[in-house]
Structures are given as C-alpha cells and as structure tokens.
C-alpha positions in Angstrom: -15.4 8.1 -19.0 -11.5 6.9 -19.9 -12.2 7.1 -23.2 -13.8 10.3 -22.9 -11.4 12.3 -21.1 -8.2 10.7 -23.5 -10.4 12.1 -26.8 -10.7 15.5 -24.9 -7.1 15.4 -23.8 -6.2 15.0 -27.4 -8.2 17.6 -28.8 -6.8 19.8 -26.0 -3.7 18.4 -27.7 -4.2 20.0 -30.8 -5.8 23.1 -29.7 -2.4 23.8 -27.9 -0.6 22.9 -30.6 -2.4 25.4 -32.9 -1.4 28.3 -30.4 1.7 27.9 -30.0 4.0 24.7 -31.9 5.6 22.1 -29.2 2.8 23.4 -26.6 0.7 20.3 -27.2 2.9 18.3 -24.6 1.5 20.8 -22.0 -2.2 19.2 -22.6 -3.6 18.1 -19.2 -6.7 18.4 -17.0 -6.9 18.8 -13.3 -9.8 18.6 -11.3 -11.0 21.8 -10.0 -10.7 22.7 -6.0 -14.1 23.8 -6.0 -17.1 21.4 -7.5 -19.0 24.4 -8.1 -16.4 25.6 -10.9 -17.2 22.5 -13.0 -15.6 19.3 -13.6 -12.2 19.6 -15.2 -9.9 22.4 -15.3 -6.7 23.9 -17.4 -4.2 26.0 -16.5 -2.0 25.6 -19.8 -3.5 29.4 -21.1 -1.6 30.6 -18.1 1.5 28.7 -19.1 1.6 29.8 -22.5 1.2 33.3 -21.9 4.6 34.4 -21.5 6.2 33.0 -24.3 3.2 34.2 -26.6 3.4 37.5 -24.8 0.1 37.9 -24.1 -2.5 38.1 -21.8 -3.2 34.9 -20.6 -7.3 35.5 -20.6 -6.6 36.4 -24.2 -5.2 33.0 -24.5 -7.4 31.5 -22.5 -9.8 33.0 -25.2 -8.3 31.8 -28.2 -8.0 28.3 -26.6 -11.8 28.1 -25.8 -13.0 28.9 -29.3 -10.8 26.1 -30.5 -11.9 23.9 -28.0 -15.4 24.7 -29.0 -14.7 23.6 -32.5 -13.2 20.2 -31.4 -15.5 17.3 -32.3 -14.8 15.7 -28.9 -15.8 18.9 -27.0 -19.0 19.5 -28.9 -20.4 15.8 -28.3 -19.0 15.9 -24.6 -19.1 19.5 -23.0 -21.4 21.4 -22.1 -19.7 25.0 -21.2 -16.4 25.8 -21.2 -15.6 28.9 -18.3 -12.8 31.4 -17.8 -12.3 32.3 -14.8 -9.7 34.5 -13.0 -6.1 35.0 -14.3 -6.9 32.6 -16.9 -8.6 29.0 -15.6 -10.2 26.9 -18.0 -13.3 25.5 -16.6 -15.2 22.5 -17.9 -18.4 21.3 -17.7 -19.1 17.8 -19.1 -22.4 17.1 -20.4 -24.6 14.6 -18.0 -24.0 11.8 -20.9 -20.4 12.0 -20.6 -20.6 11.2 -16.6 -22.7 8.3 -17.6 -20.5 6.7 -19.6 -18.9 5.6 -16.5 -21.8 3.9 -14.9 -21.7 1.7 -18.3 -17.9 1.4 -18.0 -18.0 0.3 -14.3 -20.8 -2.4 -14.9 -18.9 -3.9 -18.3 -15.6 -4.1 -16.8 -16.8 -5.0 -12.9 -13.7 -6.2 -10.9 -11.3 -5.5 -13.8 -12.5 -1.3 -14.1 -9.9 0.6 -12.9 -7.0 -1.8 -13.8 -4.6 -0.6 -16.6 -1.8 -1.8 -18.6 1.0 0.7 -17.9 3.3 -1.6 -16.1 2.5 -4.7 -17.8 5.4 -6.4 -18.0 7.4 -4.9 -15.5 8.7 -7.4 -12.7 9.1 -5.9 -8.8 9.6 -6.8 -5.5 8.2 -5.7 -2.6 10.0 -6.3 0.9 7.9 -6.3 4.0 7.0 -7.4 7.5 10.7 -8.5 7.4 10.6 -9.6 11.5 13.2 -11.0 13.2 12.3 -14.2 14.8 12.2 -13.3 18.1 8.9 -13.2 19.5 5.1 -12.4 18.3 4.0 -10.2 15.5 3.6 -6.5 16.7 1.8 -3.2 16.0 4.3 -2.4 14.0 4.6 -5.6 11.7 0.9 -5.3 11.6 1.3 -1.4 9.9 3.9 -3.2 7.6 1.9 -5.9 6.7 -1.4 -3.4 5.6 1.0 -1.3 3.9 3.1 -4.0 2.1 0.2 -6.2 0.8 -1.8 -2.6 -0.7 1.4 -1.8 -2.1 1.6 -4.8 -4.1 -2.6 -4.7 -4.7 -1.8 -1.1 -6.2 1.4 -2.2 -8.6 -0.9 -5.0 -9.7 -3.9 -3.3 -11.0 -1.1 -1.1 -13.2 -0.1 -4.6 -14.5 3.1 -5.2 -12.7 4.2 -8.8 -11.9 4.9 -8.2 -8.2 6.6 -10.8 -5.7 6.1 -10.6 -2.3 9.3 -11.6 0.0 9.9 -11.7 3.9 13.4 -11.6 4.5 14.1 -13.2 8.1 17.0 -12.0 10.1 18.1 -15.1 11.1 22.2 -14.7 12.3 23.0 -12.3 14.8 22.7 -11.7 18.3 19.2 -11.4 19.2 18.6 -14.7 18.2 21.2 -16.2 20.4 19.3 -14.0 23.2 16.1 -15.6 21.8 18.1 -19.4 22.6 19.1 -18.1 26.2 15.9 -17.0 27.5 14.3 -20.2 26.1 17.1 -22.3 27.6 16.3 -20.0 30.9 13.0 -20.8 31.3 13.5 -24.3 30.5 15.9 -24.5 33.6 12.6 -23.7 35.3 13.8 -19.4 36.0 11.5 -16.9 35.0 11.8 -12.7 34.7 13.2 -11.5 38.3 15.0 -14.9 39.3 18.5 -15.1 40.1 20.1 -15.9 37.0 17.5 -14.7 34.5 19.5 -12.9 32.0 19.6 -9.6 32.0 18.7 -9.2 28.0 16.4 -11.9 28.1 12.7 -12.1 26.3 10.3 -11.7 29.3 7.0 -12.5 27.5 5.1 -15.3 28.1 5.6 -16.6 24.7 9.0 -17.8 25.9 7.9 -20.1 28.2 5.3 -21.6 25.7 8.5 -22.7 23.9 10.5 -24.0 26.7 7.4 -26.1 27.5 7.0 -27.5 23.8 10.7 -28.4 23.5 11.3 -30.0 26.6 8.3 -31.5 25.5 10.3 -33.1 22.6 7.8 -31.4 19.9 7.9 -30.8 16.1 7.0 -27.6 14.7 6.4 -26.6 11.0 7.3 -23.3 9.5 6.6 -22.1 5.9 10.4 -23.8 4.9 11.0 -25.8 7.8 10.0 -28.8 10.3 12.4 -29.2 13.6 11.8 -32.1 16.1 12.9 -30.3 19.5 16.0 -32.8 21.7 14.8 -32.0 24.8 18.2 -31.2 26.4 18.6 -28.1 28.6 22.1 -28.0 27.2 21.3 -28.6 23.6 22.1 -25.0 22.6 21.6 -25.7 19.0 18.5 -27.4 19.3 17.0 -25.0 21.8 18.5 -22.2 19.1 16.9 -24.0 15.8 13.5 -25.3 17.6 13.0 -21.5 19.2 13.6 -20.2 15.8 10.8 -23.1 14.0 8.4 -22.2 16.6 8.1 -18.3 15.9 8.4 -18.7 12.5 5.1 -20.8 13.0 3.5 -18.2 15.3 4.3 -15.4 12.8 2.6 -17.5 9.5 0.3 -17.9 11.8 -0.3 -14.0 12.6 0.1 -13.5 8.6 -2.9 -16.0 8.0 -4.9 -14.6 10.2 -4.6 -11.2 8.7 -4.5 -12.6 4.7 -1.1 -11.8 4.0 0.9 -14.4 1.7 4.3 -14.0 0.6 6.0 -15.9 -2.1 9.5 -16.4 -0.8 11.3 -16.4 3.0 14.5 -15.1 2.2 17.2 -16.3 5.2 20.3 -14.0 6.1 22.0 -16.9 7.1 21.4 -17.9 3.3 23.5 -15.1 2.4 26.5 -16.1 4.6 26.1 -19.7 3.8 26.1 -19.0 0.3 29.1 -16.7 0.5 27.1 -13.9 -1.1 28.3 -11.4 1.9 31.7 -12.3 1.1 31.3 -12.2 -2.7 30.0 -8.9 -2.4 32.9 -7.8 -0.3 34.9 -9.1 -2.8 33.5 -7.4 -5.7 33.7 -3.8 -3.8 37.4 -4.0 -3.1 37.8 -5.0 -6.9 36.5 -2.2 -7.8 38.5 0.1 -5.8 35.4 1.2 -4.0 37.1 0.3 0.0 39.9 1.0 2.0 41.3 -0.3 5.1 42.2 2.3 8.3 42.7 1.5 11.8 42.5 -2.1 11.0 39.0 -2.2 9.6 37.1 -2.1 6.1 36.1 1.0 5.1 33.3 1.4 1.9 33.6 5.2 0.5 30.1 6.1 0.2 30.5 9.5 0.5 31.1 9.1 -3.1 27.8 8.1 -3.7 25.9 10.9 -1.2 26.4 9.2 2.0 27.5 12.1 4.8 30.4 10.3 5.8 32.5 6.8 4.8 31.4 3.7 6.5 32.8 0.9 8.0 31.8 -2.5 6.3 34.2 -4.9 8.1 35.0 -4.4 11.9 38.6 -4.5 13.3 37.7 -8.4 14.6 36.7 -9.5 11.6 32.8 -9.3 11.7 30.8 -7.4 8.9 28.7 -4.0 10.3 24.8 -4.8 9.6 24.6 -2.6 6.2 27.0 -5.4 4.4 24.3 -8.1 4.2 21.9 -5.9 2.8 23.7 -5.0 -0.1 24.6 -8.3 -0.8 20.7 -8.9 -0.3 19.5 -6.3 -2.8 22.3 -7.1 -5.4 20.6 -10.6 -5.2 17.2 -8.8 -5.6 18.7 -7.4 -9.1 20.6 -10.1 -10.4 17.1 -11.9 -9.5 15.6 -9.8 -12.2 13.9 -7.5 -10.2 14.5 -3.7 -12.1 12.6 -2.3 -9.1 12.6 -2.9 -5.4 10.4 -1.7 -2.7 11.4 -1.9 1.6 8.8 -0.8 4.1 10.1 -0.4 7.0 10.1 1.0 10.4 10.9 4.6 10.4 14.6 3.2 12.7 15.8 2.2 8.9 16.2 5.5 7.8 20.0 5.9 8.6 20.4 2.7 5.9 19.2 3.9 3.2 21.8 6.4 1.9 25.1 3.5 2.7 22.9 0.4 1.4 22.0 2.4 -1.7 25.7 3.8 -2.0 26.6 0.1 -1.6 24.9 -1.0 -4.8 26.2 1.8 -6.8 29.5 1.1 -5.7 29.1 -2.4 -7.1 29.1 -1.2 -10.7 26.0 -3.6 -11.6 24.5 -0.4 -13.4 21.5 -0.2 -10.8 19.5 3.4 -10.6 20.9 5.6 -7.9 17.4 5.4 -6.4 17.4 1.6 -6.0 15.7 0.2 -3.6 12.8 2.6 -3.2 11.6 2.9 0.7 8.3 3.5 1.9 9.3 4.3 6.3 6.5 4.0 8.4 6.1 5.4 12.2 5.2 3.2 14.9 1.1 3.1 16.3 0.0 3.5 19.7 -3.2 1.7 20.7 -5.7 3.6 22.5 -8.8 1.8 24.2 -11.3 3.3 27.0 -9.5 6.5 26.5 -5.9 5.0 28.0 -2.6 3.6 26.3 -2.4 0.0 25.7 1.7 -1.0 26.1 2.0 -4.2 27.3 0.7 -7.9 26.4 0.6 -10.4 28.2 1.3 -12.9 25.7 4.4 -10.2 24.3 5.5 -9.1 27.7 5.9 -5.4 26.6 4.3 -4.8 23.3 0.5 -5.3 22.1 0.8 -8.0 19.2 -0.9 -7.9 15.8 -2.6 -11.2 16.8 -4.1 -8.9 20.1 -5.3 -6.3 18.1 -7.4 -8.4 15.6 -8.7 -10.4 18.2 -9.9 -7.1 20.1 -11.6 -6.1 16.8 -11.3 -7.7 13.2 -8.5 -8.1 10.5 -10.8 -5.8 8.2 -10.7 -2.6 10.8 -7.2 -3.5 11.3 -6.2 -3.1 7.8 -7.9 -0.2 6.7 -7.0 2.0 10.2 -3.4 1.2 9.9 -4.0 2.5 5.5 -5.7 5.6 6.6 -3.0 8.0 7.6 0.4 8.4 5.4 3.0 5.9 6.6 5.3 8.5 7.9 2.5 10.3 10.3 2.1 8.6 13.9 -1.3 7.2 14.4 -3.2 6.0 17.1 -5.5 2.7 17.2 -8.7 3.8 18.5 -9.9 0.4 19.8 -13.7 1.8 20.8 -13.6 3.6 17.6 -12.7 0.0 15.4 -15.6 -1.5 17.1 -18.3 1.3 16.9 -21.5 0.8 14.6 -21.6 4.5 13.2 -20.5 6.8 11.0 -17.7 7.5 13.2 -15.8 4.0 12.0 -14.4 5.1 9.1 -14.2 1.2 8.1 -18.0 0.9 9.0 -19.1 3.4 7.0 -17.6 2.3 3.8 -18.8 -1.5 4.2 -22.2 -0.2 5.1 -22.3 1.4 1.9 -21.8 -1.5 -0.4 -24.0 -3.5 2.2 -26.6 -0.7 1.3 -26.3 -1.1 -2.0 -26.5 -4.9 -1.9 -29.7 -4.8 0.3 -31.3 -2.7 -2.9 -30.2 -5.2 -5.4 -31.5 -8.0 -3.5 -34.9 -6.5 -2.9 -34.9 -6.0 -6.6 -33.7 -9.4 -7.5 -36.9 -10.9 -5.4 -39.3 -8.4 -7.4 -37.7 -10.3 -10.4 -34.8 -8.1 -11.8 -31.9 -9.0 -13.3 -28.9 -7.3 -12.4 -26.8 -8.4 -15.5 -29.9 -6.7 -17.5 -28.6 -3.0 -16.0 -25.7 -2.9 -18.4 -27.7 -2.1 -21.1 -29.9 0.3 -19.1 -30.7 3.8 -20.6 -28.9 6.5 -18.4 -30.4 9.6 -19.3 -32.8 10.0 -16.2 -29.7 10.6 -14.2 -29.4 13.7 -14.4 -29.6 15.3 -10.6 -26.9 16.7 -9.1 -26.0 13.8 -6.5 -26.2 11.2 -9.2 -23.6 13.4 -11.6 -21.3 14.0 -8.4 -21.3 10.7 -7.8 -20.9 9.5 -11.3 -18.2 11.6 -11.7 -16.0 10.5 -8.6 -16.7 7.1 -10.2 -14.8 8.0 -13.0 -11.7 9.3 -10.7 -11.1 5.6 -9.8 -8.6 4.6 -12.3 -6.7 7.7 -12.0 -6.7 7.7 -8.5 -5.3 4.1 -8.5 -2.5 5.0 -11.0 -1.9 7.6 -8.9 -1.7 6.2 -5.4 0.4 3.1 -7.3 3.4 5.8 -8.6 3.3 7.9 -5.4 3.6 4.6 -2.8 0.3 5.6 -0.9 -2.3 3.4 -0.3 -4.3 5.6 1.8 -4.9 8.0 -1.3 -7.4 4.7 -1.8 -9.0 4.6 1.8 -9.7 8.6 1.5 -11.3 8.0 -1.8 -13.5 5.5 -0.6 -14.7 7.6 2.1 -15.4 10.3 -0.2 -17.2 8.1 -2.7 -19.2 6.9 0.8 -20.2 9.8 1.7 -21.1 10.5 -2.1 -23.2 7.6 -2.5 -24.9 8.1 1.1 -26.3 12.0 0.2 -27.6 10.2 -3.2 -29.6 7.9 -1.6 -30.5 10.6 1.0 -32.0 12.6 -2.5 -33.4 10.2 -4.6 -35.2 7.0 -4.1 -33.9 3.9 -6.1 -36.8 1.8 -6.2 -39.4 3.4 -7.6 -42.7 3.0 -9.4 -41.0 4.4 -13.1 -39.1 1.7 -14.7 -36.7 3.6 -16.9 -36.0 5.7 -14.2 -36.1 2.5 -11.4 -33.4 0.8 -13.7 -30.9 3.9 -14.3 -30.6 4.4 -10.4 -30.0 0.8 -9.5 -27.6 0.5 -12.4 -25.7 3.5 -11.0 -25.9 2.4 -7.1 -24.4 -1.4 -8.6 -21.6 0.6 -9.9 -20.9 2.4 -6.7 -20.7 -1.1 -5.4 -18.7 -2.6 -7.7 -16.2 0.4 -7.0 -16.5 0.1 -3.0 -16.1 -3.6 -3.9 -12.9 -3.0 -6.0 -11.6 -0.1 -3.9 -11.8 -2.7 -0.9 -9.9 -5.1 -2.3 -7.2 -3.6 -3.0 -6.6 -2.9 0.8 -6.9 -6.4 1.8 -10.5 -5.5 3.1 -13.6 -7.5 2.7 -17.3 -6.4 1.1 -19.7 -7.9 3.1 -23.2 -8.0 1.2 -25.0 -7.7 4.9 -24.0 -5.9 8.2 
C-alpha cells in the first residue's frame, strides 16, 4: 500500500494547494486513535482555518469535494468523514488494503526496507565494557539495544559500523592485575591481605589458575602466552586483560552480537591522539590554566560550568579521551555517531559534546547522539536475583541466557524504552502462554508456518500465492490486519529516526494479536479455492512480517514450537 498512500498524499498535496497557495507542504495523514473512525485521518482543514478565516468544517468541506475529484481517491477510498471540529476521516477501499498482501509477498525479506539513508555512513558505539570481569545485565541491555539500533538504520539504507571501545588504561584494570595476582598467591575474599578493592568473583580465580598454568588465550585482536610468575605484574596485567576479553566475545557469541572494530583507549594515548587533541584545544584558545590545572571552557558550548581536562599532577580527567575518541570517529568519516550507554554517562554528554565543538572540526552541536539506558533487575520465583556466583555480586548476561534463551533475552530487554527500569521476569521468559510476550509472537509465525506446511503436503505452492486474487478478503479481521501490515515500513522509519527499537517489539505484538483474532474468525483452509488461496496468501504475509519484524531485534522465527 506505499504506493497507494504516496499517490493519495500527493493528491492531498494538490487539494491543499488549491485552498490555500504554499499549504500543500501541510499534506500528511495520521492514523486515527480510534479504528472505528476509519483508516487515515487529516487534521490540515483545522490548520488552514485561521489563515483562510474560516470555519474549519467549512474547510474541511471544501477539502473533501476536492479530494473526491482526485483520481487517486476515487480508485482508492471509499468514504471520506468529517468529524468534530474538523477531522478528515478516510476509509480505504478493501482493494487498497490488499495491495499490501501483494506487496509483502513480492518484496518478502526486503518489504519494509527503504532508501532514505542510502549512502549515509554511521557508527554506533555499544556494550563498550571495561575488561574487568563477565558480561552483565547491563551489557546484556546494551548489547539488544545496540545491535537493533543498527538492524533499524540498515533497513533505511545506512552503512552502519558496529565498534566496542575497551577501556583499557586506568585504574580498574590495575585492580583487575591485583586481585588476579592475589589469588594467585593462593588468598581469596576475607584473607589477610586480600585487597580491599579487589574483584571477589569466582572468575578471578579461573584466571589465576590458567596463568599460573602458563596458558594462551585468544581475544578478537590479541593471543598472550601467560609467564607464570606471581611477580610478573605485566604479564599477570596483559594475560588478565586476554582472558576477559575472551570471556566477553564469548558472551557476545552467545547472544549474536558482532562488531566490526575493538577500539583500545590505550590506542589513543599510544598514538598521541589525547595529546594531539589537547593540543588542538589550547590552539584554539578554547582552555585555560587555574590553580595549576587545565581548564576546557565548555560553558561556552552549554555545559553548566567549565571543566577541568588536565589535573594539577599532570593526568587527563576521563572526558579528555573521549573527545579525542569521537574526533577520531569524524575524521573516520562517520557524519553521525550513536553511544548507548548506562544511564551513569549522562553527566558526559554536555563536556564531551562541548569538547568537539571546541575543536573547530565543524561537527553538529548534537554530535554524538546518546541513547542512556537504566539498569534491569532480575526477578525469578517472585524474589531479586543480585549475586552470581561466577560474578560475585552481579547476575551476568551469560546467566541469564543460560536460565532462559538468547531470543527472550533480546526481545525482554527491547520491550520497554531504554530510559524506563525494567525487571527480568525469569518465570515469565520461560512460560508457554500468552503471557510471554516473546512466545506469543513466535507462536504466531509458527502458526502460520504449520498452515503453509499442511498446504504444501496437499500440493500447494506457496510461490503460486503472489499472483493470488484478493478480493475474498474482505472481513473485518483480514482488512485490520492487512492494514497494520501496511504500517510496517513506516513504523520502521519511524522507530529508526526516534532511536527506539521497542516501537518494533510493540508492533509485533499488535500485529500478533491481530493475526490470532483472524484465525479465531476465519478458517484458512477451506474447501473454496479462491477463497483457500486469498487467506493463506495473507497469513504468509503476516509471516513474512513477524519474520522481518524479528529480525530486526536479533530474534529468531522458528517454523515449529
């Protein structure tokens, strides 16, 4: 129905146009609050009446006769309604709503993609963990978030690059070297001498084990053969470092998320990028010093107050690397930038993006964009779950796919907006019912598949439904559903600009639910043929749509359940 909807957008266009010259910009359709009122709606009569100085039913009037005229309306719509101060209200013809089944089967995985940022390169940072210890609840929200973001972008046409950056320098990682060096003294948490900062989980001593041990690990960039020395800080340091690194991909695989670049702090040091950067912000008259440190005047840029970017002793504050990072992201190519992170970040975001102004690279004030996220509790037999073992005093993502699947996972932690708390119902991930929001969408398209297969034994040919005449679907399920059908490319774009990939797990609840009262009203299989082959060509639609819908949240379509 794309096509559809732009010819009827244009001829609202020109109907506009004719009221009132320049109004044609104002040409747009919203879908009504109540299904009952009809299936697009237009509020421009209401707009336009002030500056016409009239009533705006009288223009509401005058806009409906045109629209009557309209080639497009007069193949498409049925009825066109006013209603109260001045809504337009349109009913589409059934054939119009049909159109989509036809679309959905011709373009299959590729319907609802557009073109709108073809070209355009991004880069979305997430996950972002410091090596320190297991993957957590937290990372695991990231990670859903972060790999629909980038699903979404891509089915507008966006070349998108996934990067980790690894906080690699700094002190937790020297506390990440002492409690491996701790344990591999033979101390553990609660001895004499434990440090007091030290990692308690059990994790650590997994480590200590393997590099005594004299053991090589592989990460994604890296392979370190461990010395075995207690006293080998560096090695203990480096092989600690290898080993989570490993543990993390291996977290990541398990929940099918690739990235296409680890990017190192340490790289930026090493590389003298942080110093560079420095550099380039004292050049440009954007520091000064007081009380013997570096100061960067970002209250110039909308920062509440001026910050400090180098330290009395000589050391940079933590906001310095990452606008060194992000002018690398830029210079990169990258025109824009997405960070999800933990909802802790949002005291950065006004100095790092005062940071790149300052810079004078000609960056958009808005640059990066952030998409913050609070932190999940996990909930299971009606209690908190705080600590695991294998963590020592945080349930890990690893734990939480392991007590259910990847798939629930992923589509509970992309059902609520990032910045709203949520709450891992572990019995609910695992229920068989409606109840399982995750369930009920994949029982759908396993419905659905059951009904093709049955028909594929009988001898049909689901290639063959393309070319299948529509016109028997015509009941008032089938035309709700066809018509949420047709919402799917819109909702995408939508969800894409606004950064909110659970716009896509409501919708495919809705269309669920949609698809389950059709079945509930009309049989699929029967004894007519024309009317046999409409109904399966509209319930392979459905499941092409659950399919696609799906996929862009990392989640799979199983044919069976």
């Amino acid at each position: 129905m794309l096509s559809i909807k732009k010819d009827l957008l244009t001829a609202l266009a020109a109907g506009l146009e004719e009221l009132s010259p320049g109004a044609g910009d104002k040409a747009a359709f919203e879908s009504p609050k109540v299904a009952a009122h009809g299936d697009l709606a237009c509020t421009a009569a209401m707009q336009l009446a002030k500056p016409l100085k009239l009533n705006p039913r009288q223009v509401a009037e005058s806009l409906r006769t045109l629209l009557l005229k309209a080639p497009a309306f007069e193949r498409w719509v049925d009825a066109i309604e006013i209603a109260g101060p001045g809504f337009i209200n349109i009913r589409l013809k059934p054939a119009a709503k049909q159109e989509t089944v036809r679309e959905v089967l011709q373009a299959g995985a590729a319907y609802g993609t557009q073109a709108a940022d073809s070209g355009r390169r991004m880069i979305v940072e997430f996950v972002s963990a410091n090596p320190t210890g297991p993957l957590h609840v937290g990372h695991g929200r990231q990670a859903a978030l972060g790999d629909a973001i980038c699903n979404l972008f891509a089915t507008q046409g966006a070349q998108v690059w996934r990067e980790f950056y690894y906080n690699d320098a700094g002190v937790q990682i020297q506390t990440l070297a002492s409690s491996t060096q701790a344990r591999a003294k033979g101390l553990k948490p609660g001895d004499a001498g434990w440090p007091e900062s030290a990692y308690n989980g059990d994790y650590i001593a997994d480590i200590a084990a393997d590099f005594l041990a004299k053991k090589t690990v592989s990460a994604d960039d890296r392979e370190f053969t461990a010395s075995g020395d207690v006293d080998d800080m560096d090695s203990i340091r480096q092989f600690a470092v290898a080993y989570l690194r490993h543990e993390q991909d291996l977290d990541l695989k398990a929940f099918s998320v690739k990235f296409d670049n680890y990017y190192l702090e340490s790289s930026l040091y090493s590389s003298g990028r942080v110093d560079a950067t420095v550099a380039r912000l004292k050049n440009a008259g954007k520091t000064y010093e007081q009380d013997g440190a570096l100061w960067l005047k970002s209250t110039d840029y909308g920062d509440d107050k001026d910050r400090v970017m180098k330290k009395s002793d000589g050391s940079y504050t933590y906001f310095v690397p990452d606008v060194a990072y992000h002018l690398a992201k830029w210079e990169r190519g990258f025109g824009k930038a997405i960070n999800i992170q933990g909802m802790d970040h949002h005291g950065t975001i006004a100095r790092v993006r005062a940071g790149l102004q300052a810079a004078g690279e000609g960056i958009p004030q808005g640059y990066p964009d952030y998409v913050l996220h609070t932190m999940v509790r996990v909930m299971r037999n009606g209690e908190e779950v705080k600590i695991s073992k294998r963590a020592g005093s945080y349930v890990t993502l690893r734990d939480l796919i392991e007590w259910t699947s990847a798939d629930a996972v992923r589509f509970f932690l992309l059902s609520r907006k990032p910045d709203t708390e949520y709450i891992f119902d572990i019995d609910l991930a695992l229920a068989k019912n409606n109840e399982n929001p995750v369930y009920y969408v994949q029982y759908a398209h396993a419905r659905i598949c059951s009904i093709l297969t049955t028909w594929a034994g009988q001898g049909g040919d689901e290639a063959s439904l393309k070319s299948a005449d529509l016109s028997a679907l015509d009941s008032p399920q089938a035309q709700a559903l066809m018509l949420l059908l047709a919402k799917y490319p819109e909702m995408l774009a939508n969800a894409a600009a606004g950064l909110a990939p659970h716009d896509v797990a409501f919708y495919l609840r809705e269309l669920a639910a949609s698809y389950h009262s059709y079945y509930d009203a009309e049989r699929i299989l029967v004894d007519d043929e024309a009317v046999k082959r409409a109904r399966l060509a509209l319930v392979a639609a459905t499941a092409q749509v659950l399919h696609n819908g799906l996929a862009v949240l990392g989640v799979s379509a199983p044919r069976k359940m």
